[in-house]
ROSE-4610 file (N, C-alpha, C; in Angstrom, 1 decimal, always signed):
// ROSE-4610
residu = [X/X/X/X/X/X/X/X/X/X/X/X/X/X/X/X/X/X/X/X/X/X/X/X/X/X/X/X/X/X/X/X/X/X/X/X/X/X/X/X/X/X/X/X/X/X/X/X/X/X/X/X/X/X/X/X/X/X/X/X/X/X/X/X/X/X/X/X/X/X/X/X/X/X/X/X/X/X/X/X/X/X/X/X/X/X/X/X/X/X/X/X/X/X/X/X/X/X/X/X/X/X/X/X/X/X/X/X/X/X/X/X/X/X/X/X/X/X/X/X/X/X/X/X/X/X/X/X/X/X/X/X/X/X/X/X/X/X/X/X/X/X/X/X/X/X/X/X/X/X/X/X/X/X/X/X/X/X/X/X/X/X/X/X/X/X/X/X/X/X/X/X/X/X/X/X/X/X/X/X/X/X/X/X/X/X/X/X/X/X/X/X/X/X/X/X/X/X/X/X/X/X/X/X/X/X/X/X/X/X/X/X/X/X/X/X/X/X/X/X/X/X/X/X/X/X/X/X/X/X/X/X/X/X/X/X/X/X/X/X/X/X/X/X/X/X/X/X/X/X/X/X/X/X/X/X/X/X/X/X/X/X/X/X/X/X/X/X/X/X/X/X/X/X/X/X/X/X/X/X/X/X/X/X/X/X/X/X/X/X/X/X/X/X/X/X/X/X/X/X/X/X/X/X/X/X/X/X/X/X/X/X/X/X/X/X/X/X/X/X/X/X/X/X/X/X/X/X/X/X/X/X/X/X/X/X/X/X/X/X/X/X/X/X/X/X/X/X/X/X/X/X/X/X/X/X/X/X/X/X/X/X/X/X/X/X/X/X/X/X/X/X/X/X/X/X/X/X]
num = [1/1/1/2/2/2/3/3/3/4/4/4/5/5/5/6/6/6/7/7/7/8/8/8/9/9/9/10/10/10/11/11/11/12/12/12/13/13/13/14/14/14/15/15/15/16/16/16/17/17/17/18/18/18/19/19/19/20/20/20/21/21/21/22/22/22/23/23/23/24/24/24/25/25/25/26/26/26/27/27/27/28/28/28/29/29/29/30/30/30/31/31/31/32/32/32/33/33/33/34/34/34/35/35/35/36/36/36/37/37/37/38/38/38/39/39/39/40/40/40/41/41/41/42/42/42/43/43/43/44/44/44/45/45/45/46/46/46/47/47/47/48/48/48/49/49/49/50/50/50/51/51/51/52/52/52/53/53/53/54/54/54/55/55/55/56/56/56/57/57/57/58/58/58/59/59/59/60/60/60/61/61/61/62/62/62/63/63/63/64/64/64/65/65/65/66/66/66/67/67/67/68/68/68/69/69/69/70/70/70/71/71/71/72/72/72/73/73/73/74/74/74/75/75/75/76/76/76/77/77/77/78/78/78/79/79/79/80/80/80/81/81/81/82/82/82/83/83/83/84/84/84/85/85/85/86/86/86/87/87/87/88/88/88/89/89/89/90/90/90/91/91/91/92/92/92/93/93/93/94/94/94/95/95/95/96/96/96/97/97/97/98/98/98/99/99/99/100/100/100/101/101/101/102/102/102/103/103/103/104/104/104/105/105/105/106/106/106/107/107/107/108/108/108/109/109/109/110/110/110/111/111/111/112/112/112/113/113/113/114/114/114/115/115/115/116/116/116/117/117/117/118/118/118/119/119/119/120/120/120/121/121/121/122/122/122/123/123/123/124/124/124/125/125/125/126/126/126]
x = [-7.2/-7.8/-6.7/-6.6/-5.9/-6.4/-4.6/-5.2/-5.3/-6.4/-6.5/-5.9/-5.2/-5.0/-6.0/-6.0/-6.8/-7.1/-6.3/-6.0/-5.4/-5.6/-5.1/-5.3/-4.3/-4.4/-4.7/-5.4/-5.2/-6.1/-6.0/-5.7/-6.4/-5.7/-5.4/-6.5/-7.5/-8.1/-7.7/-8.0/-7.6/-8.8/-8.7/-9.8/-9.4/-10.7/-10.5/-11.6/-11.1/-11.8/-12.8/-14.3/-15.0/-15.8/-15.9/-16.1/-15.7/-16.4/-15.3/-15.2/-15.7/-16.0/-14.8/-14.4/-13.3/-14.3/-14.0/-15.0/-13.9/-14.3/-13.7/-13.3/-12.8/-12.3/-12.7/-14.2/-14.9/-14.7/-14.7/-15.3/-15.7/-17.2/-17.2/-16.4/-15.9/-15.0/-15.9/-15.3/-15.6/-16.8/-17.5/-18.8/-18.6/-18.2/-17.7/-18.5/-19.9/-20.7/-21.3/-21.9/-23.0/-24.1/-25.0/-26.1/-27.1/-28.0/-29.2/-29.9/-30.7/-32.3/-33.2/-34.2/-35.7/-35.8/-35.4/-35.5/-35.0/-33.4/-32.5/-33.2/-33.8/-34.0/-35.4/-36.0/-37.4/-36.5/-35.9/-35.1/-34.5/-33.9/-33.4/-34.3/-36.0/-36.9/-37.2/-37.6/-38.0/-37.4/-35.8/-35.1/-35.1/-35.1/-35.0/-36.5/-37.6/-38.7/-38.9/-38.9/-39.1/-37.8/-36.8/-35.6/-34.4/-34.7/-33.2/-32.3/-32.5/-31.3/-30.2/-30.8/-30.3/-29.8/-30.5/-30.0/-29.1/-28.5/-27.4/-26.7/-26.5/-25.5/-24.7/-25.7/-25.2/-24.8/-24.4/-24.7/-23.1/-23.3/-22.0/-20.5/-21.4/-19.6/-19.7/-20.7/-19.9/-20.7/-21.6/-22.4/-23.4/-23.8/-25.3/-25.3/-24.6/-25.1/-24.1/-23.2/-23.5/-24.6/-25.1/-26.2/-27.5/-27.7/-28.5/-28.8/-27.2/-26.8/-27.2/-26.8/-27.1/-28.5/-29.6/-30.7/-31.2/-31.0/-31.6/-31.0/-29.8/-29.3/-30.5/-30.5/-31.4/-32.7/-33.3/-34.4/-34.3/-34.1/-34.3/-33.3/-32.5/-32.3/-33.9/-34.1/-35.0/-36.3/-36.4/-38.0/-37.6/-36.4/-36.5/-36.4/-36.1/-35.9/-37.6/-38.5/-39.8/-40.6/-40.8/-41.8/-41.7/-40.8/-41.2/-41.4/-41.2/-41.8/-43.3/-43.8/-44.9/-45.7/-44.9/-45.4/-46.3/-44.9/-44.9/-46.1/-46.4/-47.1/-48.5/-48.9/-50.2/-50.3/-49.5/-50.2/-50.0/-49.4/-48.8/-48.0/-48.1/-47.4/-47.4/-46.6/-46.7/-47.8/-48.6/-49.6/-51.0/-50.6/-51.7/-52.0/-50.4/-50.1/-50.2/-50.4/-50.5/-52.2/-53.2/-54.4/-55.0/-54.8/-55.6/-54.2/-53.4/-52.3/-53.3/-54.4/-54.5/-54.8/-55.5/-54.9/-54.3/-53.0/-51.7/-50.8/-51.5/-50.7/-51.3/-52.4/-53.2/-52.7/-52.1/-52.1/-50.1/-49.8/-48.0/-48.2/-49.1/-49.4/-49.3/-50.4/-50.4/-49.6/-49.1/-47.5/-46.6/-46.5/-45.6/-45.5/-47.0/-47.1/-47.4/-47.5/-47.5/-46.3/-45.0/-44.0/-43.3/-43.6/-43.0/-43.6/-44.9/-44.9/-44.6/-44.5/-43.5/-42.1/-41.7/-40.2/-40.1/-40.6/-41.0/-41.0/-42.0/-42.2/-41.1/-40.4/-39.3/-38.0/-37.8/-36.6/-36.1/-36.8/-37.1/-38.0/-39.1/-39.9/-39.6/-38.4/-38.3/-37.5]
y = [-73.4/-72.2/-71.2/-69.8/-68.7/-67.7/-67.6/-67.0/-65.2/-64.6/-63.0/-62.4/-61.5/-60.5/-59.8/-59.0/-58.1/-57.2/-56.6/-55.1/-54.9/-53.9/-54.0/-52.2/-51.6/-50.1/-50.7/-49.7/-49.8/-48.7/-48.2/-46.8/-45.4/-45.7/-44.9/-44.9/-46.2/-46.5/-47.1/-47.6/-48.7/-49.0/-50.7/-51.8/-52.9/-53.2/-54.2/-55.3/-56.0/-57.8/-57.7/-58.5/-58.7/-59.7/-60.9/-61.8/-62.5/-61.9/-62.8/-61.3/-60.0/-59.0/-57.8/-57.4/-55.9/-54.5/-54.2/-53.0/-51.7/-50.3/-49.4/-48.7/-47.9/-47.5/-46.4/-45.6/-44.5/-43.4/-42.4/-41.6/-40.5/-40.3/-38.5/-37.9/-36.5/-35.4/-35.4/-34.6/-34.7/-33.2/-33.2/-32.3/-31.6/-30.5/-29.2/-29.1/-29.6/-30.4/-28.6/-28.0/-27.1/-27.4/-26.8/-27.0/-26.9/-27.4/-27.1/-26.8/-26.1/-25.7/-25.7/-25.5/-25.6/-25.9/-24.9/-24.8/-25.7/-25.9/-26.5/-28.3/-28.4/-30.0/-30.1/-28.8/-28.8/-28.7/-28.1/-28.5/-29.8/-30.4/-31.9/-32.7/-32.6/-33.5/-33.5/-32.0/-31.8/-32.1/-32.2/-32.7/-34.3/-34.9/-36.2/-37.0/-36.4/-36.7/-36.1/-34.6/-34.0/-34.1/-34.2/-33.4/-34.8/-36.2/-37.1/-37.1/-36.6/-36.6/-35.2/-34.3/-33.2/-33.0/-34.4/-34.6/-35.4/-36.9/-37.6/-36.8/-36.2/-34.8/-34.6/-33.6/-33.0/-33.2/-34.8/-36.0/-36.0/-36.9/-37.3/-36.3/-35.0/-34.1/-33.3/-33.9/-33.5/-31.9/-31.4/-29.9/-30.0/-30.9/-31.2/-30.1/-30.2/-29.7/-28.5/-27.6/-26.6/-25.8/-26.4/-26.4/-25.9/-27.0/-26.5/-25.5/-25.5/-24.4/-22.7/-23.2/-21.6/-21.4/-22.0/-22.0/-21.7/-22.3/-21.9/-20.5/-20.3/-18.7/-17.8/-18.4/-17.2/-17.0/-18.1/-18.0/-17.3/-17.6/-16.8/-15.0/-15.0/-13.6/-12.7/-13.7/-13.1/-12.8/-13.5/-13.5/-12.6/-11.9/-11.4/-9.8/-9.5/-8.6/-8.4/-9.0/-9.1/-8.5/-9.3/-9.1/-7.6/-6.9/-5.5/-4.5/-5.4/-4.0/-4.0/-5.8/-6.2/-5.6/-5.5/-5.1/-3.5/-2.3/-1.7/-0.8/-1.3/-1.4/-1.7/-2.3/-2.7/-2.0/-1.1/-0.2/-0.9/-2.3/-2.9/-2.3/-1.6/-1.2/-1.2/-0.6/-0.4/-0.3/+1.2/+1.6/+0.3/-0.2/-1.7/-2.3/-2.7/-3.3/-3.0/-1.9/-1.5/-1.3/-1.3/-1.1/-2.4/-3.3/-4.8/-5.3/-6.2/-7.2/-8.4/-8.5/-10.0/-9.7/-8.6/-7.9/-8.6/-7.4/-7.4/-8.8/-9.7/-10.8/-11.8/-11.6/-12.2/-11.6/-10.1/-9.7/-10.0/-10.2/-10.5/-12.0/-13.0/-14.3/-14.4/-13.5/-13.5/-13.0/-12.2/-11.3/-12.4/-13.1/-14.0/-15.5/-15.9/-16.8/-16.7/-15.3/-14.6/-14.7/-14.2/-14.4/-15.2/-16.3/-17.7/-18.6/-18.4/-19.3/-18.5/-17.1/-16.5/-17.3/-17.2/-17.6/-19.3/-20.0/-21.1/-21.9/-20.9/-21.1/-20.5/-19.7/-19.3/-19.6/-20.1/-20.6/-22.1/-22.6/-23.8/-25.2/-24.8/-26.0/-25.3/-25.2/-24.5/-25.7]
z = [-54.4/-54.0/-53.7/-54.2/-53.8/-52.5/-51.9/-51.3/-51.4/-51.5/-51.2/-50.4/-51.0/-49.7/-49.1/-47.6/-47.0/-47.4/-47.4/-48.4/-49.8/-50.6/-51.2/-51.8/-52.7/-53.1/-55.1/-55.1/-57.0/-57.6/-58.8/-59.2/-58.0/-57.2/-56.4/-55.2/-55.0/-53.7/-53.6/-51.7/-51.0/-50.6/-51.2/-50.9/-49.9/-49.0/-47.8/-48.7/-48.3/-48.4/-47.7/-48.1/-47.3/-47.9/-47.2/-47.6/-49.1/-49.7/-51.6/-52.7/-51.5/-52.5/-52.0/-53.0/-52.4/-52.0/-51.2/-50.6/-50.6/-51.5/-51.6/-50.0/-49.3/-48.3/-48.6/-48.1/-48.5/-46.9/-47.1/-45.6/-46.1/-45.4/-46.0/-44.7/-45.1/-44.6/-42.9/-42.2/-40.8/-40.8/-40.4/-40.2/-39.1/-39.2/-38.4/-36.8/-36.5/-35.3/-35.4/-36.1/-36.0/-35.8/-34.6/-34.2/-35.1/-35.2/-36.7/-36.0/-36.6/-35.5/-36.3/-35.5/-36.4/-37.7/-38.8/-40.1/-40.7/-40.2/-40.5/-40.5/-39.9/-39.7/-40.4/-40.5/-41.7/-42.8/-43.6/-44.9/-45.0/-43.6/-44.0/-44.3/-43.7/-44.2/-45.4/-45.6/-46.8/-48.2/-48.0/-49.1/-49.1/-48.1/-48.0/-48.3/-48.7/-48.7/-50.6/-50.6/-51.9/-53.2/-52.4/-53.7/-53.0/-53.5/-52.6/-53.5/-54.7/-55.4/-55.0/-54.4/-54.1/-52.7/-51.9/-50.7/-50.7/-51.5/-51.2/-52.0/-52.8/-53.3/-52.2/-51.3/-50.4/-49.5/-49.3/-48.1/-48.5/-49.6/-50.4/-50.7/-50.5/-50.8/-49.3/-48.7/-47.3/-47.0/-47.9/-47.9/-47.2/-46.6/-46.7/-45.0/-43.8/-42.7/-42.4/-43.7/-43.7/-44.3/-45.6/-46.0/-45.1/-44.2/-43.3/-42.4/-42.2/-41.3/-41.5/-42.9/-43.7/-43.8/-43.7/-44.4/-42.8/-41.9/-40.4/-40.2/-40.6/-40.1/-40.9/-42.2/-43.0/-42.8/-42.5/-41.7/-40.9/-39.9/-38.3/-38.1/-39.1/-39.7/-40.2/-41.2/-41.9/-41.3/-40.4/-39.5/-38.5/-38.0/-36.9/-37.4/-39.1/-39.8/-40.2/-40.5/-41.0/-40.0/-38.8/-37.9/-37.5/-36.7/-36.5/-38.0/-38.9/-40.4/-40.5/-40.1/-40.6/-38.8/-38.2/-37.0/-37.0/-37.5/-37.7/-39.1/-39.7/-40.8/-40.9/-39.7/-39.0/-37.6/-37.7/-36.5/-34.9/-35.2/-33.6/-32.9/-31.7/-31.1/-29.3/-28.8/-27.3/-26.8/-27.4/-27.0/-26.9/-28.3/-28.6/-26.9/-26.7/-25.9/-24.2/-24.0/-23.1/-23.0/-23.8/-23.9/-24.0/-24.5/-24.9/-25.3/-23.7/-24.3/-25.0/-24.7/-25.8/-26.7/-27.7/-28.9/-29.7/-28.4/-29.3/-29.1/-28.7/-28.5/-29.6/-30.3/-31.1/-32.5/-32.7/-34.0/-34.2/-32.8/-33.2/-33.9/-33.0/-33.3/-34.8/-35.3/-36.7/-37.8/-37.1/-38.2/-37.8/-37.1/-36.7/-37.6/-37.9/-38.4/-40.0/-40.6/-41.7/-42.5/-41.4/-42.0/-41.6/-41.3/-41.0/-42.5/-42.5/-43.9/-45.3/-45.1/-46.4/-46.2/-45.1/-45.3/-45.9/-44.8/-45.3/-46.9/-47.3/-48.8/-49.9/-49.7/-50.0/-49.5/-48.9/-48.4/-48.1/-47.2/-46.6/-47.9/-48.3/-48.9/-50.6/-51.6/-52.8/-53.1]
């Protein structure tokens, strides 16, 4: 019986022993610790459920939770740019609000939830 070394380097990895098999010495890169929010963690499901070839991609080169990162900024950019146009556009305003707040707390509800599933569908579940 021979004995194996522990370690070992060869074309340019380094392999550990484990049990009778050499195991490559892998790490993904260190992940910057950005917060994800909402969106961000709806696109992690959604790729890990719809698109997993497009999620161990992005797992594997280390993109995956700037990825997300970017996709929650754009979101919640984009919805806070939307709602006062779509506010605006439908006649919601002060005055609404100062006359019938449940109204106007029923018609923001709905510009709110209008352009959450535009974004959604455009951004998030594509």
């Amino acid at each position: 019986m021979t004995h194996l070394p522990v370690e070992m380097t060869e074309n340019g990895f380094h392999y550990t022993l484990h049990g009778d098999y050499y195991l490559p010495d892998l790490a993904l890169p260190k992940a910057a610790g950005q917060a994800i929010g909402r969106y961000g963690r709806m696109r992690k499901a959604y790729l890990e459920e719809h698109r997993p070839g497009l999620y161990e991609r992005l797992l594997l080169s280390g993109r995956l939770y700037d990825h997300l990162a970017e996709i929650d900024r754009s979101c919640a950019a984009r919805l806070e740019a939307m709602i006062p146009g779509m506010a605006s556009a439908e006649g919601v305003d002060e005055a609404l609000k100062a006359r019938d707040q449940m109204a106007w707390v029923a018609c923001m509800n709905n510009i709110r939830h209008r352009a959450e599933e535009s974004i959604l569908a455009e951004l998030v579940f594509d």
